[in-house]
DSSP file (Angstrom, degrees, kcal/mol; ACC not computed):
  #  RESIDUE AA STRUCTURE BP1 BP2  ACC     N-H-->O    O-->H-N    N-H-->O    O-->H-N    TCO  KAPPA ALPHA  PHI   PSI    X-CA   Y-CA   Z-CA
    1    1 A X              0   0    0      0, 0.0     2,-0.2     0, 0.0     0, 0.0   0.000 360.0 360.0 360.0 130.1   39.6    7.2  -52.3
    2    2 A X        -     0   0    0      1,-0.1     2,-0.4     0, 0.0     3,-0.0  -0.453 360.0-130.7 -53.3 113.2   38.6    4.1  -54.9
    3    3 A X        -     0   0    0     -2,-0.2    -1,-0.1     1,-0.1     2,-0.1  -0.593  18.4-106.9 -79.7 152.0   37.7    5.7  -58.4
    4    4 A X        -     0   0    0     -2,-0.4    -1,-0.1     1,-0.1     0, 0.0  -0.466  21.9-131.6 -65.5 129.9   34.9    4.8  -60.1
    5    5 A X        -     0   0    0     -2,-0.1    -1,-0.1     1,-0.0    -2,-0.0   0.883  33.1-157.6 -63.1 -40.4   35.3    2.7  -63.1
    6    6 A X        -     0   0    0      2,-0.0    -1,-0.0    -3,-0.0    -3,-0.0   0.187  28.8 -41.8 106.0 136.4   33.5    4.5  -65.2
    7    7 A X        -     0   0    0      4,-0.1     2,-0.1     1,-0.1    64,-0.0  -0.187  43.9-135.2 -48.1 138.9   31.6    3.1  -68.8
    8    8 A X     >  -     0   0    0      1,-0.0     4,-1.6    64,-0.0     5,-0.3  -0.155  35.5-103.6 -30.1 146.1   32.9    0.8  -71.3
    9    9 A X  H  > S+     0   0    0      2,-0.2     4,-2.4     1,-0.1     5,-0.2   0.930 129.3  41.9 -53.7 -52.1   32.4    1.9  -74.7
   10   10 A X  H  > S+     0   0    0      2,-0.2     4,-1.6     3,-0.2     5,-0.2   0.694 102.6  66.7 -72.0 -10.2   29.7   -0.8  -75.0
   11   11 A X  H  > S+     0   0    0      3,-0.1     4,-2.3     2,-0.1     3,-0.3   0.969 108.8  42.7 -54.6 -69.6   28.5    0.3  -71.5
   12   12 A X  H  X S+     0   0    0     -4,-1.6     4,-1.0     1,-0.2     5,-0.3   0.951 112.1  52.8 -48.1 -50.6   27.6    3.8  -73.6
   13   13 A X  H  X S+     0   0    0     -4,-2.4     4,-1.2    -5,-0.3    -1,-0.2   0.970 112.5  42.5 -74.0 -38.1   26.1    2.1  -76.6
   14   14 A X  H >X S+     0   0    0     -4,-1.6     3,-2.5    -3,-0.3     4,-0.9   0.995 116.9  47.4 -57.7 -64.4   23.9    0.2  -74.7
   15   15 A X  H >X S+     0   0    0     -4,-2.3     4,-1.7     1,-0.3     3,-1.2   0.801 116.0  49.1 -11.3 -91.1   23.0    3.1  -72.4
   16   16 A X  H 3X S+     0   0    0     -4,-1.0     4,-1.2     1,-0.3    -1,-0.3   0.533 110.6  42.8 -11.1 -52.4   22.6    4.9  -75.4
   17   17 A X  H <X S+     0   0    0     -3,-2.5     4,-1.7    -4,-1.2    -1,-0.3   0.983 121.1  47.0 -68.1 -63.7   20.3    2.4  -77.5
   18   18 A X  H <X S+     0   0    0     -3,-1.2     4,-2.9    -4,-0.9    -2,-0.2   0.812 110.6  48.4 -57.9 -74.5   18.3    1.9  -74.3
   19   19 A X  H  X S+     0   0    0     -4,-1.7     4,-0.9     2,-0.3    -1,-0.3   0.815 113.5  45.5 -57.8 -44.6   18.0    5.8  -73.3
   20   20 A X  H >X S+     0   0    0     -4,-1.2     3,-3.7     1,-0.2     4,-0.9   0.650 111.8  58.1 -83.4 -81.7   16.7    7.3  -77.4
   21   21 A X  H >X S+     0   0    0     -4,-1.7     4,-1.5     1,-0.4     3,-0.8   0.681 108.3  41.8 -88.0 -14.2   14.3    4.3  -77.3
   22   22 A X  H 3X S+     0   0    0     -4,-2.9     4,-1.0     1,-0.2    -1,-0.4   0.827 116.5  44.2 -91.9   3.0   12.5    5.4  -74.0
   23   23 A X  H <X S+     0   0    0     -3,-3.7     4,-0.5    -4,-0.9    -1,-0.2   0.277 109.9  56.3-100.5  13.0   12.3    8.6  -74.6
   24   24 A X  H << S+     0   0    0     -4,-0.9    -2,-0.2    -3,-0.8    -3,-0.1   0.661 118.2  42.4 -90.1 -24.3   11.1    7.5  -78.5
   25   25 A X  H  X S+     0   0    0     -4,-1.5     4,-1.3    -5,-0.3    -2,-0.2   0.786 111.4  53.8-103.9 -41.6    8.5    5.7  -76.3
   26   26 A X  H  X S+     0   0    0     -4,-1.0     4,-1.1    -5,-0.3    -3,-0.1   0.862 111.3  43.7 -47.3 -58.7    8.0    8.8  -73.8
   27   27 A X  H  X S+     0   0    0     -4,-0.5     4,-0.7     2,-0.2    -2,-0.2   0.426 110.7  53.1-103.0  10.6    7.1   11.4  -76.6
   28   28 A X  H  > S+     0   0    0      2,-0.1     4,-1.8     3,-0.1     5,-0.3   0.772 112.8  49.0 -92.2 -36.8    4.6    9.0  -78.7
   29   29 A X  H  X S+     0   0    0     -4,-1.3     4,-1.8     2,-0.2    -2,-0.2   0.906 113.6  43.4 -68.7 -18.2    2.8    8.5  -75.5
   30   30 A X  H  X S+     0   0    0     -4,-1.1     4,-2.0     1,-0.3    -1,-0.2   0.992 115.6  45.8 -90.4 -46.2    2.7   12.2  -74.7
   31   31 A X  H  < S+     0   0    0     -4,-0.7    -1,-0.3     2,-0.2    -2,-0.2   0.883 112.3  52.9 -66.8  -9.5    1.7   13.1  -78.2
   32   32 A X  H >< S+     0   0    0     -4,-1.8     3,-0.9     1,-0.2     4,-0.4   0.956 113.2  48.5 -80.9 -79.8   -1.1    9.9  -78.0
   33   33 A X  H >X S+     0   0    0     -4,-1.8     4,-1.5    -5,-0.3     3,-0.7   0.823 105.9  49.7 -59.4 -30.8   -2.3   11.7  -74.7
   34   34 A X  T 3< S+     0   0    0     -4,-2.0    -1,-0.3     2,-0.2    -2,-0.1  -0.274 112.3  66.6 -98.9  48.8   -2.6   15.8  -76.2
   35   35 A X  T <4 S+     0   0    0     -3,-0.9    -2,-0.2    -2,-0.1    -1,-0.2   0.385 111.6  20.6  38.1 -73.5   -4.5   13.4  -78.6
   36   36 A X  T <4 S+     0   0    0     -3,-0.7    -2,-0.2    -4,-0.4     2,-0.1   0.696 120.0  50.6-133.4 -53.2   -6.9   12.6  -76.4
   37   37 A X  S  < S-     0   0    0     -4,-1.5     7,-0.1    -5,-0.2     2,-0.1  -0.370  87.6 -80.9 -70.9 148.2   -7.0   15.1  -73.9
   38   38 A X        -     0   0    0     -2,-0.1    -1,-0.1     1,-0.1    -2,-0.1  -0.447  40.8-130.2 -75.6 152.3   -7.3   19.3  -73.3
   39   39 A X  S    S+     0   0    0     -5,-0.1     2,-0.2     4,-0.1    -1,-0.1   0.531  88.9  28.1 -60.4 -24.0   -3.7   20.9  -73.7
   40   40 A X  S    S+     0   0    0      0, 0.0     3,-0.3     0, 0.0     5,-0.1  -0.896  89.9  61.5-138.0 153.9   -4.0   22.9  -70.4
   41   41 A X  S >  S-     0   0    0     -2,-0.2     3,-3.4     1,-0.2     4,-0.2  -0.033 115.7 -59.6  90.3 154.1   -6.2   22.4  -66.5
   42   42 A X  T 3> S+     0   0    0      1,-0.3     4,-0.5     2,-0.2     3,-0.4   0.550 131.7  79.0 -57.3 -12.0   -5.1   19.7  -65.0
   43   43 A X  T 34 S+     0   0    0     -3,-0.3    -1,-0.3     1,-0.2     4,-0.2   0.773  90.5  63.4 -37.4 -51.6   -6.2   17.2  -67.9
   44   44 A X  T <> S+     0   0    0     -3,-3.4     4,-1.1     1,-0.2    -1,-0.2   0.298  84.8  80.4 -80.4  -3.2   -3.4   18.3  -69.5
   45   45 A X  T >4 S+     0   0    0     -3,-0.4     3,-1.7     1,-0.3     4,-0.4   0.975  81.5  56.4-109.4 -54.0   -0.4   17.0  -66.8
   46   46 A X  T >X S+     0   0    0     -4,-0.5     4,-1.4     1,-0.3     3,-1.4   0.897 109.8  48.5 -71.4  -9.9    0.3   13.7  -67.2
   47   47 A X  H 3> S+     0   0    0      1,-0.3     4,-1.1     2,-0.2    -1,-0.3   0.744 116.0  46.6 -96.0 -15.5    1.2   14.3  -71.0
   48   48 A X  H << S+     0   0    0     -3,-1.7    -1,-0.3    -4,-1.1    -2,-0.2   0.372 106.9  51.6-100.2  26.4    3.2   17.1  -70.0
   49   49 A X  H <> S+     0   0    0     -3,-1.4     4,-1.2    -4,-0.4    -2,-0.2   0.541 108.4  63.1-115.4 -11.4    5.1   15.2  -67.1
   50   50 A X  H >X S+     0   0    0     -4,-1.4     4,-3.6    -5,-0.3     3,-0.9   0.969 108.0  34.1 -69.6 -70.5    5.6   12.8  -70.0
   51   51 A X  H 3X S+     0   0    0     -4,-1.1     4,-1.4     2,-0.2    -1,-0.2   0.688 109.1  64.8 -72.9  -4.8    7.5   15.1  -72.1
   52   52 A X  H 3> S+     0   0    0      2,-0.3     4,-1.5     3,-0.1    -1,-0.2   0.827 102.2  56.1 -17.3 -63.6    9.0   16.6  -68.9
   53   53 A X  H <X S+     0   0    0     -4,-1.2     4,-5.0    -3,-0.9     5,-0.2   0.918 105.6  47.6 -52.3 -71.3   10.3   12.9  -68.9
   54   54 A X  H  X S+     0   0    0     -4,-3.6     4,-1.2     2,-0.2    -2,-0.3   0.857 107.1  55.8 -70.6 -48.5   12.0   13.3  -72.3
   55   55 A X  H  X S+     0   0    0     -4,-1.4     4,-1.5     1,-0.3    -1,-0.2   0.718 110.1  48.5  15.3 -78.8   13.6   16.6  -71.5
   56   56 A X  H  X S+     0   0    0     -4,-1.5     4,-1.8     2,-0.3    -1,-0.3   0.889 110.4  45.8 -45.5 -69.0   15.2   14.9  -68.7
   57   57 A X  H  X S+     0   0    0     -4,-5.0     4,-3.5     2,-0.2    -1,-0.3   0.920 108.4  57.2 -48.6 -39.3   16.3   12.1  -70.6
   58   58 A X  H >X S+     0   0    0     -4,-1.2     4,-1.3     1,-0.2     3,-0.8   0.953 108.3  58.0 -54.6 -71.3   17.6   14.7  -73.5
   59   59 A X  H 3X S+     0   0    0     -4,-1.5     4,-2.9     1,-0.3    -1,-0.2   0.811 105.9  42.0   2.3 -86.1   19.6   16.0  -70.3
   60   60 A X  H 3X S+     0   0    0     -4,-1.8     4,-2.5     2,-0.2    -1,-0.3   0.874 108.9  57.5 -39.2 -56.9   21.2   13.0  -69.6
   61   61 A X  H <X S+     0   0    0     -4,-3.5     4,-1.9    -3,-0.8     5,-0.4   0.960 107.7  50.8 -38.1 -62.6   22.1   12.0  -73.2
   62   62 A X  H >X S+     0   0    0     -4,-1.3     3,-1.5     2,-0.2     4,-0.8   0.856 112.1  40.6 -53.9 -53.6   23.9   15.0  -73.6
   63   63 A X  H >X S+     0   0    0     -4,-2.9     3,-4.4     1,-0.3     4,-0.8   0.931 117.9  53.2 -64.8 -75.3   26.1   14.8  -70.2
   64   64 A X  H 3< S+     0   0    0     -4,-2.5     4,-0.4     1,-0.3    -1,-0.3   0.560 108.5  50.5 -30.8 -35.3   26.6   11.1  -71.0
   65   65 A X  H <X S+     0   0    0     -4,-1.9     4,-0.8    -3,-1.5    -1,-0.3   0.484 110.8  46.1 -73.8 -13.8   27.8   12.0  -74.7
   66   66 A X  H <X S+     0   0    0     -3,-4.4     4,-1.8    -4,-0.8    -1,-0.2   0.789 112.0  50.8 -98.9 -10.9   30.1   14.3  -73.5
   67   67 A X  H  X S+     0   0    0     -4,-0.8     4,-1.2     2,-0.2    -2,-0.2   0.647 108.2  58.2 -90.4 -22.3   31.5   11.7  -70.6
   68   68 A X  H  > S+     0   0    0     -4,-0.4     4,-1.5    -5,-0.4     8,-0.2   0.837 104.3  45.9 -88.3 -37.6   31.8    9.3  -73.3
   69   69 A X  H  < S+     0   0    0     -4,-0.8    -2,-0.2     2,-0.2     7,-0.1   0.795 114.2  50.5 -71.0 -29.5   34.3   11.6  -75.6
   70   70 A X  H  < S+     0   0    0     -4,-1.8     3,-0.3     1,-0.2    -2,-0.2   0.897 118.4  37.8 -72.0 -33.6   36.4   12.3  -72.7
   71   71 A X  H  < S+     0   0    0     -4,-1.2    -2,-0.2     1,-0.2    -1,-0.2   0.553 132.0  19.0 -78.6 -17.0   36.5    8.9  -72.0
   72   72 A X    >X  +     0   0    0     -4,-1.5     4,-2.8     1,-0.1     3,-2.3  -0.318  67.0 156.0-136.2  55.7   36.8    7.2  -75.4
   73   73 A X  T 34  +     0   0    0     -3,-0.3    -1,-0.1     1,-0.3    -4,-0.1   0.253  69.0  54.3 -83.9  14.8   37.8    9.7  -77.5
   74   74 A X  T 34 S+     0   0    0     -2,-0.1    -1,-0.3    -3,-0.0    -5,-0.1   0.258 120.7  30.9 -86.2 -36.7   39.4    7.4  -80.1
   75   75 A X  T <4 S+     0   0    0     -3,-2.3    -2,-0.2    -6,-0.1    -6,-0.1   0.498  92.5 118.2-126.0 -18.8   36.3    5.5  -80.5
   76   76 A X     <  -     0   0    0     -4,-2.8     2,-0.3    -8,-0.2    -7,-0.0  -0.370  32.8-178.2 -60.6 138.6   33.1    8.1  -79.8
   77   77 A X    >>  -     0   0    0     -3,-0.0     3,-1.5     0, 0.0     4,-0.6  -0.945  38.6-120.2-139.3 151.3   30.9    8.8  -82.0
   78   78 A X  H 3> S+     0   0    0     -2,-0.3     4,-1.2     1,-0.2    -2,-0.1   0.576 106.5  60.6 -65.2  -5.1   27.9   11.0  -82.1
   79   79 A X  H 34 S+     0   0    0      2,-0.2    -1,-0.2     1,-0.1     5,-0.2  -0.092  88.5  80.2-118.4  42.9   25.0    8.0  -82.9
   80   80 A X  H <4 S+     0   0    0     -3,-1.5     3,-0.5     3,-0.1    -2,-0.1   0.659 113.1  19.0 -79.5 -41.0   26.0    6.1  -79.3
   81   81 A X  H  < S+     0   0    0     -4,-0.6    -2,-0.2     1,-0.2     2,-0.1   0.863 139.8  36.4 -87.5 -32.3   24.0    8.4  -77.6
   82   82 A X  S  < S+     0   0    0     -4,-1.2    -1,-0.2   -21,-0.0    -2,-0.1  -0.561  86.2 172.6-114.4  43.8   22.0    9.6  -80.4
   83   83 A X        -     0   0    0     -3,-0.5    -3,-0.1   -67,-0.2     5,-0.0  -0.220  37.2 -86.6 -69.4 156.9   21.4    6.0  -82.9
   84   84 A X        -     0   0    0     -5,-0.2    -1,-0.1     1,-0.1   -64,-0.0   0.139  34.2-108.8 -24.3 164.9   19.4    5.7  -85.6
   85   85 A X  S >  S+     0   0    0      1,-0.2     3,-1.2     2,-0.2     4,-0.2   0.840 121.0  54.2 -95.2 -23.9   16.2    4.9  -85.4
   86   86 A X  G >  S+     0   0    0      1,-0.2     3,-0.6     2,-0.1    -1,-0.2   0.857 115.2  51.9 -55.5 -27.4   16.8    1.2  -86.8
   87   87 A X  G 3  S+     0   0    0      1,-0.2    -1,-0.2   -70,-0.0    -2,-0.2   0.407  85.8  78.6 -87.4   3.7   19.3    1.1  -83.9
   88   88 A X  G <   +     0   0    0     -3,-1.2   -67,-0.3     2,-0.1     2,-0.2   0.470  54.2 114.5-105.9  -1.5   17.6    2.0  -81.5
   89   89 A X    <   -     0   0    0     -3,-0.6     2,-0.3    -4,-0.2   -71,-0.1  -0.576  64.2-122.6 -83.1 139.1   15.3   -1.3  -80.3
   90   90 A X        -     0   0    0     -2,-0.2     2,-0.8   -73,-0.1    -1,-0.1  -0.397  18.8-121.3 -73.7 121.1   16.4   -2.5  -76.6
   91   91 A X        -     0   0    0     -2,-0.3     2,-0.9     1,-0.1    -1,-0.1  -0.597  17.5-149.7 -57.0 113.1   17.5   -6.1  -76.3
   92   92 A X              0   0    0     -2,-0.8    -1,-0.1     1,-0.1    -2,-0.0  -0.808 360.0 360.0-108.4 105.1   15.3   -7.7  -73.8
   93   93 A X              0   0    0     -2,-0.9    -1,-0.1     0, 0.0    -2,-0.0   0.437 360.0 360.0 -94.7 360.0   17.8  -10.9  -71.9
């Protein structure tokens, strides 16, 4: 069986960059929507499927931040997965 290559170190920092700014993007809309909207009843669901969303991404970071010290443990650092917020705008090519 072929193994998978597996990220780069700049595969993870893009991830990374990419991954905090939609879920920076995920939990302004949800608070802009319990804003606007009742907190509970069925009003309430898309702004909690929104932070749902960021959960799930938080999820992800984490496993990815730990796949990323096992794999680059020489060069990982805790703000690939987790950048500043000045670091954090996506590159649009």
């Amino acid at each position: 069986m072929t193994k998978k290559p597996r990220f780069t170190h700049d595969e993870h920092a893009d991830m990374g960059r990419t991954l905090a700014a939609i879920r920076d993007e995920l939990t302004r809309r949800s608070v802009q929507l319990k804003g606007a909207y009742p907190r509970s009843g069925p009003d309430a669901t898309p702004a909690q499927k929104l932070a749902d969303a960021a959960r799930a991404i938080d999820q992800a970071r984490s496993a990815l931040e730990g796949a990323l010290f096992r794999e680059h443990p020489d060069t990982a650092e805790t703000t690939v997965y987790y950048p500043h917020p000045e670091d954090r705008k996506v590159s649009r090519e």
